[in-house]
LUMBA-506698 format. One line per 8 residues: number of its first residue (from 1); their letters; for each residue x, y, z of N, C-alpha, C, O. Coordinates in steps of 0.2 Angstrom, whole numbers. Layout:
NUM> A> X/Y/Z/X/Y/Z/X/Y/Z/X/Y/Z  ...
This chain:
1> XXXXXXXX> 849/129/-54/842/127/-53/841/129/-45/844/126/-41  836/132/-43/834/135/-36/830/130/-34/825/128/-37  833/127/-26/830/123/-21/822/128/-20/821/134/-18  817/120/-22/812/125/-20/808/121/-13/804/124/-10  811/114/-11/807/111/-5/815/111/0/815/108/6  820/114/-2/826/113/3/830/108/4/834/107/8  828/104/-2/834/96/-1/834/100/-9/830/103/-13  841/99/-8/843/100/-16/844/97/-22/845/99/-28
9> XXXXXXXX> 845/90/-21/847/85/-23/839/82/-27/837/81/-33  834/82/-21/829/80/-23/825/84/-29/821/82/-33  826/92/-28/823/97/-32/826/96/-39/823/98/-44  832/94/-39/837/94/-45/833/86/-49/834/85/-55  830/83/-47/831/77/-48/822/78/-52/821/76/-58  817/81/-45/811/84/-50/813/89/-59/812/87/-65  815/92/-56/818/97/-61/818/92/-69/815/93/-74  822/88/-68/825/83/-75/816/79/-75/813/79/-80
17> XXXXXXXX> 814/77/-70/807/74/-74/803/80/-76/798/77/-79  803/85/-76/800/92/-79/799/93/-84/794/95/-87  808/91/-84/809/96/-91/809/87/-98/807/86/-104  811/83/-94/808/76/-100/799/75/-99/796/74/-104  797/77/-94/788/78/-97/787/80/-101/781/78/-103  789/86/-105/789/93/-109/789/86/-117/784/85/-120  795/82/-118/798/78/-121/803/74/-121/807/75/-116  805/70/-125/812/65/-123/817/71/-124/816/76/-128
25> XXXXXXXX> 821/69/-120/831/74/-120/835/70/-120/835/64/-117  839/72/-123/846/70/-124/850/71/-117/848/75/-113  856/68/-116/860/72/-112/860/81/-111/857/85/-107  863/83/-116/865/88/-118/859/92/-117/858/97/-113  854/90/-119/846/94/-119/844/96/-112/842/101/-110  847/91/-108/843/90/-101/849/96/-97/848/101/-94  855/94/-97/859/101/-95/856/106/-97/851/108/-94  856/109/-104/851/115/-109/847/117/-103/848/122/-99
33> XXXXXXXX> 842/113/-104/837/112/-100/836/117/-94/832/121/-93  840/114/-90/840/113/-81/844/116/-78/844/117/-72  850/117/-83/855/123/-80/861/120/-75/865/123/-72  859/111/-76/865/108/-70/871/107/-74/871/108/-81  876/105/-70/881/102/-75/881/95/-77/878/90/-73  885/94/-83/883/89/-88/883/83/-81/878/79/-81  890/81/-77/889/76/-72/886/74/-68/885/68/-66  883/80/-66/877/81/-62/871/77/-65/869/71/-63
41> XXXXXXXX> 869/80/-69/864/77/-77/863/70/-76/858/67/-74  868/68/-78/870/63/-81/870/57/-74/867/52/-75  873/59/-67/873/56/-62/864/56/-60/861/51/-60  862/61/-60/853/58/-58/849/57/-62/843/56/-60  851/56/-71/847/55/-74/847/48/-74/842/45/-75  850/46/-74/856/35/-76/850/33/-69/845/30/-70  853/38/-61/849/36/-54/841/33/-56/838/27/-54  838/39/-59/830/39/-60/830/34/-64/825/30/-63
49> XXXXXXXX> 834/31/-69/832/28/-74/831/20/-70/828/15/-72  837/20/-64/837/13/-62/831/12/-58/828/7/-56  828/18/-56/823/18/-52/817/16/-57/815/11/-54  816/16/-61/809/15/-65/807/24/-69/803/26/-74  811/27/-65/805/34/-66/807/37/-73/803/39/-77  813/37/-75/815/39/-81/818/31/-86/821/26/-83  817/32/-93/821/27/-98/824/31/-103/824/37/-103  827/25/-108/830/28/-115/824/26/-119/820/22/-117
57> XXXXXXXX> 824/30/-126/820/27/-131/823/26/-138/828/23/-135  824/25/-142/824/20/-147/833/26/-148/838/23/-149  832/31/-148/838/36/-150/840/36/-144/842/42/-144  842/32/-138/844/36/-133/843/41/-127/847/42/-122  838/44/-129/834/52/-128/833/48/-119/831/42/-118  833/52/-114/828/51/-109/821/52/-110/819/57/-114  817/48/-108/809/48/-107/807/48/-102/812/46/-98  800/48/-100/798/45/-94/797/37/-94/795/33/-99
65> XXXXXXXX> 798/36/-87/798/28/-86/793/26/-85/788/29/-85  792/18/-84/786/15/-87/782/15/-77/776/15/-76  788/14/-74/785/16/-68/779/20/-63/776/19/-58  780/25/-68/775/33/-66/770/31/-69/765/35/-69  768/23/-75/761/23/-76/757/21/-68/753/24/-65  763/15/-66/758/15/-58/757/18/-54/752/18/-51  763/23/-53/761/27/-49/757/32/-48/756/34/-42  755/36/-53/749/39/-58/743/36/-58/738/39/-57
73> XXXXXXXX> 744/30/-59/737/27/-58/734/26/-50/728/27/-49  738/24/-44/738/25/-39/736/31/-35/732/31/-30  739/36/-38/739/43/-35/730/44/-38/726/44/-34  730/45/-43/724/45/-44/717/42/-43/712/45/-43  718/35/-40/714/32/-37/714/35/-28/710/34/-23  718/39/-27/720/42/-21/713/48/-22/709/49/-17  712/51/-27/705/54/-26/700/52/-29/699/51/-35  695/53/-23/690/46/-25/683/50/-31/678/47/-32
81> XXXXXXXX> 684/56/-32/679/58/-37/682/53/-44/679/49/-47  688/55/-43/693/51/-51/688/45/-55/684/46/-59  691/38/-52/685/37/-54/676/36/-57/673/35/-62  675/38/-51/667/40/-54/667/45/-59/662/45/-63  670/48/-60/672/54/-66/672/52/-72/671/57/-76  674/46/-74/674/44/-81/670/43/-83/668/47/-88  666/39/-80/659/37/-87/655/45/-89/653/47/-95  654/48/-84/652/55/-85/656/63/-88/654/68/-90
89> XXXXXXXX> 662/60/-88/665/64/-92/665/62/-100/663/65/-106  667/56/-100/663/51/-108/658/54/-111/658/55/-117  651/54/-107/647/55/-108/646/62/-112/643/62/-117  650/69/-109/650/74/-108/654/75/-114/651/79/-118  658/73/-116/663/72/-122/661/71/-128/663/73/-133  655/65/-128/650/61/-132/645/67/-135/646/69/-141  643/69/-133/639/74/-131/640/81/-134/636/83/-138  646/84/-134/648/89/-135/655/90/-143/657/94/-146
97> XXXXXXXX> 656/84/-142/663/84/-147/670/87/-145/675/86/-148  668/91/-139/674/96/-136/681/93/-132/681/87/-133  683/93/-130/689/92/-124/686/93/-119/683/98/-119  685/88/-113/684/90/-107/690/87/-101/696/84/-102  688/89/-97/692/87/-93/690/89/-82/685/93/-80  693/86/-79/692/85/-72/698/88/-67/703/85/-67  698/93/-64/700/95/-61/701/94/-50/695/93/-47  705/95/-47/706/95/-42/711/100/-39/716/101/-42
105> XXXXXXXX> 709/103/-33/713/108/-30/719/104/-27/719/98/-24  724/108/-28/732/103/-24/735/111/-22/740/114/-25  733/114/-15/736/117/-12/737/126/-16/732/129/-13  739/129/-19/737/135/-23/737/136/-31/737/141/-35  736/130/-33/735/128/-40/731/121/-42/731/116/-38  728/120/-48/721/116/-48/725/111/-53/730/113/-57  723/106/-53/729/99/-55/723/96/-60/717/98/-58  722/92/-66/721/89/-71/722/80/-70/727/77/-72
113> XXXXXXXX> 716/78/-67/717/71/-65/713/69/-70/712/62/-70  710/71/-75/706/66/-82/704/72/-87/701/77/-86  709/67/-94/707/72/-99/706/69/-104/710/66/-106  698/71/-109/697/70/-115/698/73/-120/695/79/-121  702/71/-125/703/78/-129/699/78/-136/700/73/-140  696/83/-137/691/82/-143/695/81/-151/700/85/-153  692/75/-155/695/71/-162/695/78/-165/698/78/-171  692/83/-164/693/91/-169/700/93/-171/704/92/-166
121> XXXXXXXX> 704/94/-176/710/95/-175/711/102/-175/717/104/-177  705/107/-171/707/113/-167/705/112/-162/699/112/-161  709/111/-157/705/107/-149/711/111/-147/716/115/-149  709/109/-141/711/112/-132/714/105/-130/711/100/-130  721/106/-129/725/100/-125/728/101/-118/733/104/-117  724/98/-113/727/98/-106/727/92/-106/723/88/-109  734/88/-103/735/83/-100/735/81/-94/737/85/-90  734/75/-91/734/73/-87/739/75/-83/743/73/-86
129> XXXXXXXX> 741/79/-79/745/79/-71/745/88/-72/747/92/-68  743/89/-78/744/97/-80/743/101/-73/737/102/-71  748/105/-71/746/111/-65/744/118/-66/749/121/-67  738/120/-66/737/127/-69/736/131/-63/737/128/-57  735/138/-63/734/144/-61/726/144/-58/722/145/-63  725/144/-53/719/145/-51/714/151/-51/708/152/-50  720/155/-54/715/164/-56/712/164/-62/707/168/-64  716/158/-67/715/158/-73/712/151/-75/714/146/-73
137> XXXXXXXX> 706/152/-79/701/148/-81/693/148/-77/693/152/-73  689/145/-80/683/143/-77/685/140/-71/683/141/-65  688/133/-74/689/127/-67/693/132/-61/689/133/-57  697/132/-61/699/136/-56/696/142/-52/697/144/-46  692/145/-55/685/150/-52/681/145/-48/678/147/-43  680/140/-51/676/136/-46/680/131/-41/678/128/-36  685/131/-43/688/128/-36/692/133/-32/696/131/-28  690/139/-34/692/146/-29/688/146/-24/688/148/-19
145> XXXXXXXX> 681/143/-28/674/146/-24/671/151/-26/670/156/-23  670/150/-34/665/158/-37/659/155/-37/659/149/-39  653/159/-35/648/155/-36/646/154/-41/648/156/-47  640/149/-41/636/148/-48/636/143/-51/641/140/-53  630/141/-53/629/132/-56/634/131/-62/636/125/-63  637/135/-65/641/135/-70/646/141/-70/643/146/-70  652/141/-71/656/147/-72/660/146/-80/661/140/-82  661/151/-85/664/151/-89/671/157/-90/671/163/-87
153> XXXXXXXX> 674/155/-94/679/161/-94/679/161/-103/676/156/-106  685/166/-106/686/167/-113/691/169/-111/693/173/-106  694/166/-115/703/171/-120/706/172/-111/709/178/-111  705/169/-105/708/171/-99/716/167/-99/721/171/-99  716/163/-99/722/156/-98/725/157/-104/731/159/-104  723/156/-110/724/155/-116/721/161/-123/715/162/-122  723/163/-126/720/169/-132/717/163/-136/721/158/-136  709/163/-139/706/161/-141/704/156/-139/701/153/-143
161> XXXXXXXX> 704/153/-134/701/148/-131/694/148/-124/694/152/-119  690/145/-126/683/148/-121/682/140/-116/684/135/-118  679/141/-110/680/135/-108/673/137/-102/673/143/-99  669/133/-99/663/132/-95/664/125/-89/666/120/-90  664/127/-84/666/122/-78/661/124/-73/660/130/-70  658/116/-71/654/117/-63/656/113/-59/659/108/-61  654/115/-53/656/110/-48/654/105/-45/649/105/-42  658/100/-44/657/94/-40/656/94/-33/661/95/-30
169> XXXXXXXX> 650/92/-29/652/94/-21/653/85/-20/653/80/-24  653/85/-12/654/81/-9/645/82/-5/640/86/-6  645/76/0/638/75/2/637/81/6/631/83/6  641/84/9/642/90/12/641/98/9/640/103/13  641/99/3/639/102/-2/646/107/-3/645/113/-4  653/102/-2/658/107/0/663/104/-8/665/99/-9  664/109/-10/664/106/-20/672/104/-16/675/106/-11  673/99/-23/678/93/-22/681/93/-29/686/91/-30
177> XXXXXXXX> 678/94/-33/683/93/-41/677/99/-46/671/100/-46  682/101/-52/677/103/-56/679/98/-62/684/96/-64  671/99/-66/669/97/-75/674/104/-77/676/109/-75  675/101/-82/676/108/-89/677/105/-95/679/100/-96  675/109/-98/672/109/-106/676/115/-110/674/121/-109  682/113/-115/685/117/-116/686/120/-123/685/115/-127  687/125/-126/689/123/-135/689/130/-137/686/134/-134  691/130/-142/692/137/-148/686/141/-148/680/139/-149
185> XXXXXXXX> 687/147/-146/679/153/-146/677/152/-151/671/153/-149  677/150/-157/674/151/-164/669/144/-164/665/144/-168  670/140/-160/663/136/-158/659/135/-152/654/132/-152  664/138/-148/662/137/-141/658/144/-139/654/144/-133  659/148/-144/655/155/-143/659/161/-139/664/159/-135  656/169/-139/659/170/-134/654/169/-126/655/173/-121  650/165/-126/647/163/-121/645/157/-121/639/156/-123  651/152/-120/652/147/-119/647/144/-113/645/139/-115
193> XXXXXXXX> 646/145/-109/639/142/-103/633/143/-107/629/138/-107  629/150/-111/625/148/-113/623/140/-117/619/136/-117  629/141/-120/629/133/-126/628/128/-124/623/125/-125  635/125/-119/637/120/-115/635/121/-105/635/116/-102  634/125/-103/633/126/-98/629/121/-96/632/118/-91  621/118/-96/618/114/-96/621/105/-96/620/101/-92  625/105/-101/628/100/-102/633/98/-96/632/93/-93  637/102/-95/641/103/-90/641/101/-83/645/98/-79
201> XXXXXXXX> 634/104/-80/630/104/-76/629/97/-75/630/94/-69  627/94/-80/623/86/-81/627/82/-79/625/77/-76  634/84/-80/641/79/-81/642/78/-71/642/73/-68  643/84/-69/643/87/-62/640/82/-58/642/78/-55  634/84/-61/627/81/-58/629/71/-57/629/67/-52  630/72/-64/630/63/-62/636/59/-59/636/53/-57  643/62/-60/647/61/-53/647/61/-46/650/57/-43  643/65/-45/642/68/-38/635/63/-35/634/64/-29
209> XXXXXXXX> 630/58/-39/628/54/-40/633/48/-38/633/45/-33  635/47/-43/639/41/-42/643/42/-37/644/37/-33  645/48/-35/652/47/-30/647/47/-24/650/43/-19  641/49/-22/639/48/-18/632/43/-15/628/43/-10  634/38/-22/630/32/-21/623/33/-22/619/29/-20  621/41/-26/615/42/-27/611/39/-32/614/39/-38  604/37/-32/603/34/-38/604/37/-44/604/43/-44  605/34/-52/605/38/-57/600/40/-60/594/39/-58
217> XXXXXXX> 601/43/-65/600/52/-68/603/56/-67/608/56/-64  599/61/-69/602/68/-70/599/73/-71/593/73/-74  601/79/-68/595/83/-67/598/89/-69/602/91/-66  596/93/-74/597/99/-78/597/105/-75/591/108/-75  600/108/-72/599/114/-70/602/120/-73/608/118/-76  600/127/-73/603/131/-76/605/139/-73/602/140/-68  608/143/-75/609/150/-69/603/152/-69/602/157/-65
């Protein structure tokens, strides 16, 4: 496993919560894994476990620990759209039946701080802490800085998947998080902001609202 912040010990130690994020591992699985040796493993997996950050589950298996709900939750309260984002991304959810979700820029990739994922059992699954590619998607065009009250992309991040995202400003008008709206081209269309684009917008709209203490409603806007 290659040092990538130059403590090696601690890169080794991300690494094992990585690859147990993915799913619970075994011993065996997490060397597999991660490419350390089995003692090594085994030495910082027992470490994390006393820490809170990793446990066993009913077979043994490492998982994540119950720790990282607080700290997760903290981290999150650390940006202050997060919450005002819920009841409008709800709404946005309500509304569409789709996956949505809230994004945030973290340095050369766009992070996944709230996600709804649509009861459809052909949906779109981004999880919470998820790190994507900022070249790819909607959301990430908008937290590149593309303009436009709405941006969408198709089949870009993922083959068959269409997705519509606008942006969040701060009172400064300097965007701070994006909406998106995700799902299967075969309902989302291949023009996806046609459909959903307004909706999206609304979602935007009423965060940005709330985050900045503005009275409510919501105000429809369109390209």
């Amino acid at each position: 496993m290659d040092s990538v912040s130059g403590v090696g010990v601690l890169d080794k130690a991300i690494g094992l919560l990585a690859v147990v994020e993915v799913k619970p591992r075994s011993l065996a699985e997490l060397v597999a894994a991660t490419g350390l040796s089995r003692p090594t493993a085994h030495r910082l997996a027992v470490a994390l476990e006393h820490h809170g950050l990793l446990r066993r589950d009913h077979a043994g298996r490492f998982c994540l620990g119950l720790r990282l709900i607080g700290l997760g939750h903290e981290a999150a309260k650390g940006v202050p759209v997060w919450a005002a984002a819920r009841p409008a991304l709800a709404w946005l959810h309500e509304q569409t039946g789709e996956s949505v979700q809230l994004f945030v820029r973290d340095g050369d990739v766009r992070v996944c701080v709230e996600s709804i994922e649509s009861p459809r059992e052909l949906r779109t699954i981004v999880p919470v802490g998820a790190r994507l590619p900022m070249h790819l998607g909607s959301a990430g065009h908008v937290l590149a800085g593309v303009l436009g009250v709405w941006v969408a992309s198709v089949g870009e991040r993922e083959q068959g998947v269409a997705s519509v995202s606008a942006p969040v400003r701060d009172s400064k008008g300097q965007v701070i998080a994006a909406v998106s709206l995700s799902g299967p081209i075969e309902r989302l269309s291949p023009k996806p902001g046609e459909r959903y684009g307004a909706e999206v917008v609304a979602a935007a709209d009423r965060i940005e609202r709330a985050t900045q203490g503005a009275p409510g409603g919501q105000r429809f806007r369109s390209d």
